[in-house]
Backbone as CSV, one residue per row, in Angstrom:
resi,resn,N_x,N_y,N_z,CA_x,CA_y,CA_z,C_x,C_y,C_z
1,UNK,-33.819,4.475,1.144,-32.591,4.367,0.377,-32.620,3.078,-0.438
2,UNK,-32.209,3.113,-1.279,-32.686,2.060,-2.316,-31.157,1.400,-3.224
3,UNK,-30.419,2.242,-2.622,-28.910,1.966,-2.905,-28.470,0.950,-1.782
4,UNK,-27.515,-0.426,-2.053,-27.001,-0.771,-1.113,-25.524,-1.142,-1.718
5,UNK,-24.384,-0.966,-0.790,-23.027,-1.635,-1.208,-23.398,-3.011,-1.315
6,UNK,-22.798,-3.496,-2.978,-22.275,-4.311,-2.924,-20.587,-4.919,-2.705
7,UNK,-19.838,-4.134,-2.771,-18.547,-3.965,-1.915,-18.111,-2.849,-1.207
8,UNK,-17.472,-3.287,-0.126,-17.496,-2.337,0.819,-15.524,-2.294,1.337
9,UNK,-14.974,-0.760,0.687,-13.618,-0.861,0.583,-12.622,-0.247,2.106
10,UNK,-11.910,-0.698,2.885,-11.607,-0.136,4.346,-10.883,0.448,4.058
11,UNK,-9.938,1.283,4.546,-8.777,2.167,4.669,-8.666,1.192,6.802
12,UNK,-6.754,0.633,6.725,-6.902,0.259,7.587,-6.539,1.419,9.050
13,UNK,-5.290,1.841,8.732,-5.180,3.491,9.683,-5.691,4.575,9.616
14,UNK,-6.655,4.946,10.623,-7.087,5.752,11.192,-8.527,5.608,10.344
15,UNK,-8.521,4.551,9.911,-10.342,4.508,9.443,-10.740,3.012,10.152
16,UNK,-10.015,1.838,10.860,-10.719,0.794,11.265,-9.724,0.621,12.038
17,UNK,-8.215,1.023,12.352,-7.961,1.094,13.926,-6.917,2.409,14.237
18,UNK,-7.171,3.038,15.624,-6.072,4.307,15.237,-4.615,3.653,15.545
19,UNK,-4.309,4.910,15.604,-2.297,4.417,15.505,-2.034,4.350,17.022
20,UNK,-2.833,3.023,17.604,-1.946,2.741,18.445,-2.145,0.921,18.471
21,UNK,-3.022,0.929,17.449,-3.608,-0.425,17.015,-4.746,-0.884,17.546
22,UNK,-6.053,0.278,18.714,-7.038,0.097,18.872,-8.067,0.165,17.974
23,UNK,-9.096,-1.504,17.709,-10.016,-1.437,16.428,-11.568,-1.436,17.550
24,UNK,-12.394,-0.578,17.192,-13.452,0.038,18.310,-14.404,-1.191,17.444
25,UNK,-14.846,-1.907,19.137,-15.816,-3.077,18.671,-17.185,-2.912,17.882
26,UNK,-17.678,-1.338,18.163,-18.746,-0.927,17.407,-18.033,-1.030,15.670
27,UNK,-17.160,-0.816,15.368,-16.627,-1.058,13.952,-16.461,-2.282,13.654
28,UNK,-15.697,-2.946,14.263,-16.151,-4.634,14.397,-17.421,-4.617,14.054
29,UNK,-17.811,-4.691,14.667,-19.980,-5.244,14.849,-20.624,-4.929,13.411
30,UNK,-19.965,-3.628,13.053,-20.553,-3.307,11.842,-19.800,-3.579,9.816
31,UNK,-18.822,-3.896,10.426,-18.251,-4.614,9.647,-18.429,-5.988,9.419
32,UNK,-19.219,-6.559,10.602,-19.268,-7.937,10.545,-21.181,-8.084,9.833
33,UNK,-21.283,-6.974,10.116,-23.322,-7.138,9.659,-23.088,-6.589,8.369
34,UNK,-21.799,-6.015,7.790,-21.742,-5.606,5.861,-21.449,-7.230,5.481
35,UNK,-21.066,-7.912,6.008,-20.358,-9.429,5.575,-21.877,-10.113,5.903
36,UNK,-22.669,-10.200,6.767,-23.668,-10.465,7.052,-25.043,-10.547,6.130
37,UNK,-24.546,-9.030,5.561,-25.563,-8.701,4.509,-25.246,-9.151,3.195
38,UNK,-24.247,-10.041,2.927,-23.578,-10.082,1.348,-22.670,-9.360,1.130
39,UNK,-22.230,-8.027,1.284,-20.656,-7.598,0.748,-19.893,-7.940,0.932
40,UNK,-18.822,-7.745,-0.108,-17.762,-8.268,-0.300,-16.999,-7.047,0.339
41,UNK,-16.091,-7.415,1.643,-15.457,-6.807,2.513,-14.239,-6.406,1.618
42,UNK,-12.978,-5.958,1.263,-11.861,-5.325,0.982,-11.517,-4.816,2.126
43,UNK,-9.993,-4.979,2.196,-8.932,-3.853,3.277,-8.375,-3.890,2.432
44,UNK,-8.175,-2.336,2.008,-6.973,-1.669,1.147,-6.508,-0.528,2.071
45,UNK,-5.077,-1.354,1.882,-4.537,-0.667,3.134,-2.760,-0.238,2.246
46,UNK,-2.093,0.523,2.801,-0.294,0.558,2.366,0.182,0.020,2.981
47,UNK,0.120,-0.684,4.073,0.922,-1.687,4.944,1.051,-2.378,3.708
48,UNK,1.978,-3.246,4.343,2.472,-4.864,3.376,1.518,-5.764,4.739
49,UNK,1.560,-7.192,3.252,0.116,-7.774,3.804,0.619,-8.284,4.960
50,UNK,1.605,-8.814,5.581,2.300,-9.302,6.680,1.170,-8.446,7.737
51,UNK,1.302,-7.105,7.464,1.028,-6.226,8.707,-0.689,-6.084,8.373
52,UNK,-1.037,-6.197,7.399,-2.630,-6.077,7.397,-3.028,-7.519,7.578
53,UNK,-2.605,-8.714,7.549,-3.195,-9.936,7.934,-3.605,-9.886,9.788
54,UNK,-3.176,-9.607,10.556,-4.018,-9.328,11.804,-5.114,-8.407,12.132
55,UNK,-5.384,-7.472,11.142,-6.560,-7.124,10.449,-7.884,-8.184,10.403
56,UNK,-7.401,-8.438,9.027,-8.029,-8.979,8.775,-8.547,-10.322,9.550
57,UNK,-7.729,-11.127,10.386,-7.850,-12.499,11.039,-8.819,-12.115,11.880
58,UNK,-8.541,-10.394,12.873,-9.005,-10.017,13.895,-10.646,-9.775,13.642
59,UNK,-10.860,-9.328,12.803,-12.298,-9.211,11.893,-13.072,-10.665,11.483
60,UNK,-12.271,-11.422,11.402,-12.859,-12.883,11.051,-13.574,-13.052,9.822
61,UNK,-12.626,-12.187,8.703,-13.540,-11.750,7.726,-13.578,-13.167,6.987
62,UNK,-14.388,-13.506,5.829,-14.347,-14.888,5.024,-13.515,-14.722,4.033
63,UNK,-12.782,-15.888,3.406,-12.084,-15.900,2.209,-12.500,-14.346,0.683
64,UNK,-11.466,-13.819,0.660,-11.635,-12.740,-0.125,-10.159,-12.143,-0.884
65,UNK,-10.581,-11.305,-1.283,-9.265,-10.309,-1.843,-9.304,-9.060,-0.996
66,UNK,-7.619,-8.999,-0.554,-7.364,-7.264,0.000,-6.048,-6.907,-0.885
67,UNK,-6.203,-5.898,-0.847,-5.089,-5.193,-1.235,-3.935,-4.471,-0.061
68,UNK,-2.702,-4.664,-0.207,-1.512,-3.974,0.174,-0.727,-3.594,-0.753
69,UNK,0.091,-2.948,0.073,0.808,-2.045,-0.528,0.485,-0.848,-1.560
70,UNK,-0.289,0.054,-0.821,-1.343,0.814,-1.663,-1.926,0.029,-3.021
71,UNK,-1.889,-1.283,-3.259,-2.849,-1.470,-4.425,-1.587,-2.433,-5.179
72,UNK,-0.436,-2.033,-4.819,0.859,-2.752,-5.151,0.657,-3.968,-5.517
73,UNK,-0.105,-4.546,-4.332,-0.099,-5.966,-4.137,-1.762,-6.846,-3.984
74,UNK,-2.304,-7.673,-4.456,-3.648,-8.408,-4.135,-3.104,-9.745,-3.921
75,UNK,-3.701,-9.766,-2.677,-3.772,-11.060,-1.747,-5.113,-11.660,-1.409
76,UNK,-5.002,-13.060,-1.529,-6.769,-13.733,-1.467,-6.347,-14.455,0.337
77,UNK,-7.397,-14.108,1.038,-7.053,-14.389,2.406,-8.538,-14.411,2.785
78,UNK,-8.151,-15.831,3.938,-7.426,-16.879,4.286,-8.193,-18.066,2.744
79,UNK,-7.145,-19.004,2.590,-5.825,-18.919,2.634,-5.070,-17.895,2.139
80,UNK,-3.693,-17.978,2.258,-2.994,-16.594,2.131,-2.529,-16.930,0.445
81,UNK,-3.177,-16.791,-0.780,-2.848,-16.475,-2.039,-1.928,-15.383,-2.925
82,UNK,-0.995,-14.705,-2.799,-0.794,-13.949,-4.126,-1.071,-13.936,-5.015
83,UNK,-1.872,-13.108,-5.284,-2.636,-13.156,-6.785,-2.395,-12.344,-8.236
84,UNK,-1.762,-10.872,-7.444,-0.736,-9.622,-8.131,-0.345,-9.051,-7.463
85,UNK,1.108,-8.752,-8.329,2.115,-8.201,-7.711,2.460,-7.228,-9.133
86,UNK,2.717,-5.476,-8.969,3.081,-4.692,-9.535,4.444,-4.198,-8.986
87,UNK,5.559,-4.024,-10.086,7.193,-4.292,-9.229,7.775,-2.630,-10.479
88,UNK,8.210,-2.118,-10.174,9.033,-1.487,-10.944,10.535,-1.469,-10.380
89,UNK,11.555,-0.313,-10.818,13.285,-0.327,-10.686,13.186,0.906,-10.072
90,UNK,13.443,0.044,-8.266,13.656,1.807,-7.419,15.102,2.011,-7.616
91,UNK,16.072,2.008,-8.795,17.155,2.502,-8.307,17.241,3.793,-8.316
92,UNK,16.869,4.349,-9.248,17.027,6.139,-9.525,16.343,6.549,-8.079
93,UNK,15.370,6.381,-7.793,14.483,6.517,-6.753,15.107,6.148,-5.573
94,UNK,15.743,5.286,-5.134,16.755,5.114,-3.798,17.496,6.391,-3.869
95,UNK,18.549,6.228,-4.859,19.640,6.945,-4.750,19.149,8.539,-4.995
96,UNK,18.145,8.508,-5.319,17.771,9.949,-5.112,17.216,10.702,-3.491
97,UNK,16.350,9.438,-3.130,16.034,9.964,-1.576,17.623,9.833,-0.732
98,UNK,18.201,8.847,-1.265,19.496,8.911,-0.216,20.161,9.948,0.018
99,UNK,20.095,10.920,-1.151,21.185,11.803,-2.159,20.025,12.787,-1.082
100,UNK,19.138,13.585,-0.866,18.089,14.471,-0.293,17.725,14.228,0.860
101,UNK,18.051,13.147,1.566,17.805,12.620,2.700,18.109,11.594,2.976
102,UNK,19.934,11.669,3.719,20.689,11.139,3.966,20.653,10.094,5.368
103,UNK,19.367,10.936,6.171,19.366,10.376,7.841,18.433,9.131,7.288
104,UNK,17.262,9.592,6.124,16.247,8.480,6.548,16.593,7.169,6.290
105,UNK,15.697,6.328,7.171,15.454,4.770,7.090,14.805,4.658,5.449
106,UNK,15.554,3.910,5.087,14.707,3.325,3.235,14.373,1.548,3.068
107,UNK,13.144,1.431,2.908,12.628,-0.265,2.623,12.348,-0.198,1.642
108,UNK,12.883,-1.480,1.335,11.723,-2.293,0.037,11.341,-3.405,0.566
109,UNK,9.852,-3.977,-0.087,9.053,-5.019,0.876,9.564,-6.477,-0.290
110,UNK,9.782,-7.058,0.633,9.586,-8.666,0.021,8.881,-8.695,0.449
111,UNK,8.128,-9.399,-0.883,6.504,-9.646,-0.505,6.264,-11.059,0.566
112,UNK,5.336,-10.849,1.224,5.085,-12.494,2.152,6.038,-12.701,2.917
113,UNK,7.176,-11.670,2.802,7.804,-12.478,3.667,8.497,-11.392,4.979
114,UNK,9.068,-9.726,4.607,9.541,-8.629,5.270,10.121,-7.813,4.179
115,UNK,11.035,-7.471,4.909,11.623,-5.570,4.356,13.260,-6.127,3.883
116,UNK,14.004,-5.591,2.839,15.085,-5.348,3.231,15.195,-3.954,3.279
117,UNK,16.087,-3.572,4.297,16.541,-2.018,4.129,17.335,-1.340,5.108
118,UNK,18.131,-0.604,4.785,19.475,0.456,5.006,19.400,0.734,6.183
119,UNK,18.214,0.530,7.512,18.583,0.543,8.582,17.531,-0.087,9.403
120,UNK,17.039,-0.167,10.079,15.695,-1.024,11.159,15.077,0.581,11.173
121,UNK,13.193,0.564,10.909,12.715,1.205,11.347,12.047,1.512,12.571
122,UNK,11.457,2.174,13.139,10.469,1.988,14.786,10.162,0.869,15.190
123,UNK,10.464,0.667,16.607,9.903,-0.508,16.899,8.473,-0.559,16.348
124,UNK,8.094,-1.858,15.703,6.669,-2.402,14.956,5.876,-1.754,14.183
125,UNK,7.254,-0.622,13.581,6.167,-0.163,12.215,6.352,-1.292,11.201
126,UNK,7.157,-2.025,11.296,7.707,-3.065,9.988,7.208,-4.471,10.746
127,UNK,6.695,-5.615,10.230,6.784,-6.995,10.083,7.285,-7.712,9.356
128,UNK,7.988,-8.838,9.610,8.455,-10.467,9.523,9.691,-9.788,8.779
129,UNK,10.509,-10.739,8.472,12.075,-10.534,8.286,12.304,-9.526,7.825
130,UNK,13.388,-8.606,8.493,14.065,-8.056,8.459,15.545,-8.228,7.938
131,UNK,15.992,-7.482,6.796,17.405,-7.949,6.630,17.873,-6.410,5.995
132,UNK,19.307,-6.256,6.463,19.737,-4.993,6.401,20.669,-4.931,5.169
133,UNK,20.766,-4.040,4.318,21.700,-4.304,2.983,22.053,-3.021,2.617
134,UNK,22.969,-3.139,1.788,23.520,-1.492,1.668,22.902,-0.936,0.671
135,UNK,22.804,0.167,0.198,21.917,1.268,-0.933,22.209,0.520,-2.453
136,UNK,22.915,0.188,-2.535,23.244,-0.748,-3.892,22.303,-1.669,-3.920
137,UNK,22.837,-2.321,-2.826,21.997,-4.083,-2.861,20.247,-3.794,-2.550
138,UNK,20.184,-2.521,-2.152,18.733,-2.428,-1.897,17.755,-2.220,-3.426
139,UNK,18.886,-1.631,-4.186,18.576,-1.020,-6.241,18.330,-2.315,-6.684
140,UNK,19.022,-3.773,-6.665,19.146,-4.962,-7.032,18.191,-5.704,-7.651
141,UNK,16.973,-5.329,-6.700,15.388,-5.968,-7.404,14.550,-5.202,-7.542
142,UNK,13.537,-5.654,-8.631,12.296,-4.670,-8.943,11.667,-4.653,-7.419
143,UNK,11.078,-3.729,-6.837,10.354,-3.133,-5.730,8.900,-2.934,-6.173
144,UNK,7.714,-3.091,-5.300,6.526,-2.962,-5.121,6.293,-1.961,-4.473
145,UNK,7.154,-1.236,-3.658,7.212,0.452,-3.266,8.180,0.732,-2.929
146,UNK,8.929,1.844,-2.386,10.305,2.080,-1.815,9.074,2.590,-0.182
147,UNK,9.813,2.603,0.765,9.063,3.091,2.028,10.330,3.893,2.765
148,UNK,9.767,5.185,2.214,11.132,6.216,3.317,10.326,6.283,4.680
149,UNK,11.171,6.753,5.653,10.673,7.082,7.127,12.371,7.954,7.980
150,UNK,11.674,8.393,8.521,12.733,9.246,9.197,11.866,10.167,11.048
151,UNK,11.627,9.330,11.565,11.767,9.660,12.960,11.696,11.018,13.768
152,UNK,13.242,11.699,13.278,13.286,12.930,13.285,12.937,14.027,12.485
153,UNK,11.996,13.678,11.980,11.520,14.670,10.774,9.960,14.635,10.865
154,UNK,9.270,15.727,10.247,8.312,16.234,10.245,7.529,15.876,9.407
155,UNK,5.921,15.705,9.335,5.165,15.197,7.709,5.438,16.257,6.726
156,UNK,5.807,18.223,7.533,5.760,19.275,6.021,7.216,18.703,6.017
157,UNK,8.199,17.839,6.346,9.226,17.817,6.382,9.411,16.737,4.550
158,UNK,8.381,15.570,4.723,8.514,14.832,3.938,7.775,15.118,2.753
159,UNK,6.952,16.024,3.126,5.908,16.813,1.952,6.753,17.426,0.780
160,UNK,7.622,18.386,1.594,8.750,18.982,0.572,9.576,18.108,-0.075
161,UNK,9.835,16.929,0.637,11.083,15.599,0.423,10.112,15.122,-1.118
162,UNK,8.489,15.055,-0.611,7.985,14.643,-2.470,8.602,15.482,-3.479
163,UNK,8.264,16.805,-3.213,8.325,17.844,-4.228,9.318,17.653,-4.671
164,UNK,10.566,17.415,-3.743,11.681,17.552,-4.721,12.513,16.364,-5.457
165,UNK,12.076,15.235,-4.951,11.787,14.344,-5.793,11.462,13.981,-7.187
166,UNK,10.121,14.840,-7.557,9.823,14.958,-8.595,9.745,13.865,-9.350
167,UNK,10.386,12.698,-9.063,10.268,11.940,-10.842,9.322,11.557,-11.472
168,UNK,9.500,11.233,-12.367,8.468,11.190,-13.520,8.508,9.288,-13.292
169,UNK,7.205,8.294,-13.878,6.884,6.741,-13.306,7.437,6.491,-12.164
170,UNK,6.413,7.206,-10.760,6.490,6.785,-9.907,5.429,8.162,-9.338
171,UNK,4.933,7.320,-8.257,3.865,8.256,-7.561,4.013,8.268,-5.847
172,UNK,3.599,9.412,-5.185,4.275,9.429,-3.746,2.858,9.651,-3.054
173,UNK,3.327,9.304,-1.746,2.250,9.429,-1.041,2.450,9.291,0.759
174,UNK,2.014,10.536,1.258,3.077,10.783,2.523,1.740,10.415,3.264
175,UNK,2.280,9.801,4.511,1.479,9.327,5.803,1.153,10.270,6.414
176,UNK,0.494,9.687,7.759,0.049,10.499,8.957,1.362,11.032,9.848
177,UNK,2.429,10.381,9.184,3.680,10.875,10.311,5.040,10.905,9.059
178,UNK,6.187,11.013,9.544,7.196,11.359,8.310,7.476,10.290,7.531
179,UNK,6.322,9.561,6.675,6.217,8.472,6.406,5.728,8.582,4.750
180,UNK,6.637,7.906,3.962,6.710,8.200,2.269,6.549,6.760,1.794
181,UNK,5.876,6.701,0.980,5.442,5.543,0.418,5.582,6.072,-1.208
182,UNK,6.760,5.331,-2.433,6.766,5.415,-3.512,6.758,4.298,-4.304
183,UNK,5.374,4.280,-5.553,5.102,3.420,-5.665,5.052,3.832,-7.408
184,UNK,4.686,2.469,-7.951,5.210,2.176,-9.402,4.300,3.463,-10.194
185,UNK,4.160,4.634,-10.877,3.141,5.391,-11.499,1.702,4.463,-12.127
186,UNK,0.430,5.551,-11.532,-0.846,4.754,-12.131,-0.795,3.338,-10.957
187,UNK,-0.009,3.000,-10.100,-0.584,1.914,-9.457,-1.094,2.779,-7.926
188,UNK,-2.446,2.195,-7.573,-3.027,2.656,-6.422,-4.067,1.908,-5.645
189,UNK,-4.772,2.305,-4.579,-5.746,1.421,-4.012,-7.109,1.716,-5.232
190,UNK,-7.127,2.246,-6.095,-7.861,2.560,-6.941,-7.480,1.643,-8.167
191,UNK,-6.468,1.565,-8.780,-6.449,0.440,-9.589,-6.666,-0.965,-9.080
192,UNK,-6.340,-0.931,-8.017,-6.226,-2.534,-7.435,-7.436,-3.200,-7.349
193,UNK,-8.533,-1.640,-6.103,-10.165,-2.191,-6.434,-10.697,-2.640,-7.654
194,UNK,-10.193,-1.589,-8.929,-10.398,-1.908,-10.037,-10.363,-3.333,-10.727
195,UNK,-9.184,-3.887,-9.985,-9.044,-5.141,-10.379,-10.057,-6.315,-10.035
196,UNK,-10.514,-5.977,-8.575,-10.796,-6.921,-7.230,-11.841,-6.724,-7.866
197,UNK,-13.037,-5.708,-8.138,-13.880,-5.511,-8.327,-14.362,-6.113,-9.573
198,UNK,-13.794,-5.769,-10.755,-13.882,-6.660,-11.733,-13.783,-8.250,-11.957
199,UNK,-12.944,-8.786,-11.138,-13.262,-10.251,-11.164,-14.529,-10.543,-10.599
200,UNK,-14.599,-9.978,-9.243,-16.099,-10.442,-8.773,-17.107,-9.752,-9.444
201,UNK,-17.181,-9.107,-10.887,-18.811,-8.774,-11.438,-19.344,-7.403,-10.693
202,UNK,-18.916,-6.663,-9.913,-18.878,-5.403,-9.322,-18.753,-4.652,-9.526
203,UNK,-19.857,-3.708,-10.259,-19.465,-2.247,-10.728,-19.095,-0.937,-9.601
204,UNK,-18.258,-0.575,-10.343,-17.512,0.580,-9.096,-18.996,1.425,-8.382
205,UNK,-19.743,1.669,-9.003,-20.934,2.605,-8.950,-21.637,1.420,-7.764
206,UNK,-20.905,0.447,-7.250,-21.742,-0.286,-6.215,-21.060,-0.157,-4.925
207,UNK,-19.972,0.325,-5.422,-18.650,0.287,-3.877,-18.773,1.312,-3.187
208,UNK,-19.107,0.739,-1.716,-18.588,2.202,-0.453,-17.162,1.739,-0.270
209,UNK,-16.235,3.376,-0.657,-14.654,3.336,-0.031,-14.877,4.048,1.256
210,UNK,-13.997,4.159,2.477,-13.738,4.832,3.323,-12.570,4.783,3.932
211,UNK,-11.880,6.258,3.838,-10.613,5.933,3.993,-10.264,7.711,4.734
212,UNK,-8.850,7.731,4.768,-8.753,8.975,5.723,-7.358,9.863,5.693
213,UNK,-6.397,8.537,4.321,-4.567,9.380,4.442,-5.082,9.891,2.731
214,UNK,-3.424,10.419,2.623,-3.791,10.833,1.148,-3.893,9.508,0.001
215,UNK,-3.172,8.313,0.615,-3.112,7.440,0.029,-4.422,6.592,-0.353
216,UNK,-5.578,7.365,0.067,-6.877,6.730,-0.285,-7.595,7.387,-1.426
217,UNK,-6.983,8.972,-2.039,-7.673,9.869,-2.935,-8.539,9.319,-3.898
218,UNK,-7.432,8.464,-4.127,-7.828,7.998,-5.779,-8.660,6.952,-5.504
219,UNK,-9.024,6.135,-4.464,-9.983,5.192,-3.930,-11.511,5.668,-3.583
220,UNK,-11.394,6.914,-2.804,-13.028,8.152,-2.526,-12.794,8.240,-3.805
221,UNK,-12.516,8.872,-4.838,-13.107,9.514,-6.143,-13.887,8.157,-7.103
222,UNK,-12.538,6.832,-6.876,-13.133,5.671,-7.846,-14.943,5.535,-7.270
223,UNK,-14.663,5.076,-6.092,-16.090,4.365,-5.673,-16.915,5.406,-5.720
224,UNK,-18.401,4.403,-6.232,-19.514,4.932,-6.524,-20.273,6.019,-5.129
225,UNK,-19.749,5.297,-4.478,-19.412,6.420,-2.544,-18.156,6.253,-1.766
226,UNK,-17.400,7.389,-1.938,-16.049,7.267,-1.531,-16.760,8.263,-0.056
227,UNK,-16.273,7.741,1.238,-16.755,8.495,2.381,-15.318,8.446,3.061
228,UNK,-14.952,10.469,3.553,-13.611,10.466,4.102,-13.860,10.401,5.876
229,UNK,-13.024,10.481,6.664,-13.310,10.246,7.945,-13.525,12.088,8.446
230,UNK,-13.775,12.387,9.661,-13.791,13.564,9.839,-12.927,14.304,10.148
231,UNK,-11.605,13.567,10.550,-10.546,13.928,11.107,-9.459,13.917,9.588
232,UNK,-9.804,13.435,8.884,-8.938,13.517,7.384,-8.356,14.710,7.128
233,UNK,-7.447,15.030,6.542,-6.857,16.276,5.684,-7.953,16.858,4.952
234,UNK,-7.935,18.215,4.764,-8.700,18.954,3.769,-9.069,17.998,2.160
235,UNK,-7.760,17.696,2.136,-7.771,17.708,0.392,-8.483,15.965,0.616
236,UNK,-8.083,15.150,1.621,-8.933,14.368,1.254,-10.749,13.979,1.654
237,UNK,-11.143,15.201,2.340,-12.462,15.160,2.452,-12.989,15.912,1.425
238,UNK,-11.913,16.922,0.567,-12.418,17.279,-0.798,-12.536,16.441,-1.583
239,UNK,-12.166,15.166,-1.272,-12.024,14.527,-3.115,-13.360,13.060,-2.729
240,UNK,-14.023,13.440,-1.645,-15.193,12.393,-1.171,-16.420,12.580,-1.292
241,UNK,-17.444,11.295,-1.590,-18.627,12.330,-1.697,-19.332,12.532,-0.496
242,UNK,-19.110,12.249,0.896,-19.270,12.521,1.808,-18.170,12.452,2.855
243,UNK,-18.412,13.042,4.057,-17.583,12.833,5.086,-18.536,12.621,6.418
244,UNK,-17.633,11.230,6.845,-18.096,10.684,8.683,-17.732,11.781,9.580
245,UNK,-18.068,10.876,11.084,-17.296,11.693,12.168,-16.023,11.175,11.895
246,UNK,-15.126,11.701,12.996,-13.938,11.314,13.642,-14.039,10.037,13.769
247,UNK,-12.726,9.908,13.736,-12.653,8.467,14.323,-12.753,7.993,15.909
248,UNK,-12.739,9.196,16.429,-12.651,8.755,17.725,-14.346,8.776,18.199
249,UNK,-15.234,9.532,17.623,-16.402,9.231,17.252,-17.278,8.235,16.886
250,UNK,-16.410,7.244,15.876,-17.095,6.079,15.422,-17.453,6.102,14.252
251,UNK,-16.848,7.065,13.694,-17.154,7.446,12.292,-17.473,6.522,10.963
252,UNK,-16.480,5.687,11.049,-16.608,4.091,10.238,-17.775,3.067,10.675
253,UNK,-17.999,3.167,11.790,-19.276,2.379,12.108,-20.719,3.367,11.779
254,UNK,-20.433,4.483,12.002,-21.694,5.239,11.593,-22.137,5.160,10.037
255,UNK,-21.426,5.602,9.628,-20.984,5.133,7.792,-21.844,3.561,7.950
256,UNK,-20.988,2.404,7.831,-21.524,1.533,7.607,-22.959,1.156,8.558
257,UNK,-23.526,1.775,9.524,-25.068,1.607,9.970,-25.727,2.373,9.287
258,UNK,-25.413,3.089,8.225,-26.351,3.604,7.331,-27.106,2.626,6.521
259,UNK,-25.828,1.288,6.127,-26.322,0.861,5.384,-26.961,-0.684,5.659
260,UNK,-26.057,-0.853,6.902,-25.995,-2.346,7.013,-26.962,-2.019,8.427
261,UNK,-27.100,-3.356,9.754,-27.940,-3.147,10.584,-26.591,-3.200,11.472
262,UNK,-26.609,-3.292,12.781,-26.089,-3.018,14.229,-25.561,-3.890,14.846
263,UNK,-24.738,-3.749,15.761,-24.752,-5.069,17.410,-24.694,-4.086,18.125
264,UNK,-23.561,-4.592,19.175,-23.239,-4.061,20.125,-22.215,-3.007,20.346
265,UNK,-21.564,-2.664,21.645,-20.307,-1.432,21.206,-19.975,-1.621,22.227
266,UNK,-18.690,-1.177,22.172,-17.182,-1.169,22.979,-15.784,-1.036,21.963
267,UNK,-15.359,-1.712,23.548,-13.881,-1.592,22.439,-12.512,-2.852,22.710
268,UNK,-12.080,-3.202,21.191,-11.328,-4.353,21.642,-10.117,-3.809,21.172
269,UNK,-8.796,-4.756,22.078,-7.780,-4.138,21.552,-7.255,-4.716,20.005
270,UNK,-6.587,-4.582,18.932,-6.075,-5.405,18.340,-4.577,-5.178,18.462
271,UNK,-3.964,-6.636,18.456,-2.622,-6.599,18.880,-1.846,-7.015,17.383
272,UNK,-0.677,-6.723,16.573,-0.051,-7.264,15.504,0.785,-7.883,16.089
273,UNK,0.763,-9.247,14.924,1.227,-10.184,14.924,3.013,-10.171,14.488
């Protein structure tokens, strides 16, 4: 093989730890021998960076750029930099999910710092301040995503909640659970690499992505090897040019020992901060 990443892009749920916040030390090990070898590591993740910085600390990765908030946001870490921030006007967009779905929890992220929003979500799906405000005061500032969630509801539950949505500058993108992420139109983990990649001299045709929600599509198609996990949705192991195992397999570490060399294996917990 005569191809090697020169950047190498993560997807952080369910491609480098599952949803209970276990990151499998064989993925460690091999994430740490792509940094080893020269790539330039990325976590592009939809968390806000609050919640992907124990990620990243836990990895011990070196000074770099990740992206949050699907692509929303680029952060240079450690130290903790803002570097871009993409903001549009969720008001139509609040008052429309409110207006269609009256039960759910609705955020908008202050960046660096927490959420405000219309009610507290799950214990520790959200990090650092919390402040509660009414549907008005939530319209007030440009937003870097709106984040619906609703508990009692289903993912075909929130699937339909896109559809009928519909609007036009703004793009949706539903989680592994009843979890909606709406974000400014044209902004994604695909523009953002775009960005990251271009400062550092990195042609896309050099990047392994690997990722596993729908929120990674446009990230497998950018990179020159977009690889989906095995456990992914249909549509996003369609839009990859390959697919791993499972994650519970090791799928992300197998992927990257293709390219990079080895350690050891087990498993560590990671805990958020």
């Amino acid at each position: 093989m005569t191809w090697l990443p020169q950047m190498v892009a993560l997807d952080i749920d369910g491609t480098l730890v599952d949803h209970s916040g276990v990151l499998p030390a064989r993925v460690g090990d091999a994430v740490a021998q792509a940094v080893g070898a020269g790539a330039v590591v990325v976590l592009a993740t939809g968390r806000a960076f609050l919640d992907a910085k124990p990620v990243i600390d836990h990895l011990a990765l070196p000074p770099g750029p990740h992206l949050a908030s699907n692509g929303a946001v680029v952060v240079e870490h450690p130290p903790t930099t803002i570097t871009h921030v993409t903001t549009f006007d969720p008001t139509d967009v609040i008052h429309r999910v409110h207006e269609l779905a009256p039960a759910a929890c609705i955020a908008v992220e202050d960046v660096g710092r927490g959420f405000r929003l219309n009610k507290l979500f799950p214990r520790d799906e959200l990090h650092g301040r919390m402040r509660i405000e009414s549907i008005e005061r939530l319209c007030a500032k440009p937003a870097t995503r709106v984040i619906v969630r609703d508990p009692d509801s289903q993912e075909q539950d929130f699937l339909r909640l896109a559809d009928q949505l519909g609007m036009h500058g703004v793009s949706y993108s539903v989680g592994w659970s009843a979890w909606l992420d709406i974000a400014p139109e044209g902004v994604n983990k695909a523009t953002g690499l775009a960005r990251v990649s271009a400062a550092a001299g990195i042609d896309p045709a050099d990047v392994l992505a690997i990722g596993d929600g729908r929120n990674d599509l446009e990230m497998l198609r950018w990179a020159g090897r977009g690889v989906a996990m095995g456990d992914a949705s249909w549509e996003v192991r369609e839009a990859a040019d390959d697919v791993t195992a499972n994650f519970d397999d090791d799928g992300t570490a197998l992927e990257l020992e293709r390219w990079f060399s080895f350690g050891s294996r087990g498993v560590s917990r990671l805990r958020s901060a």
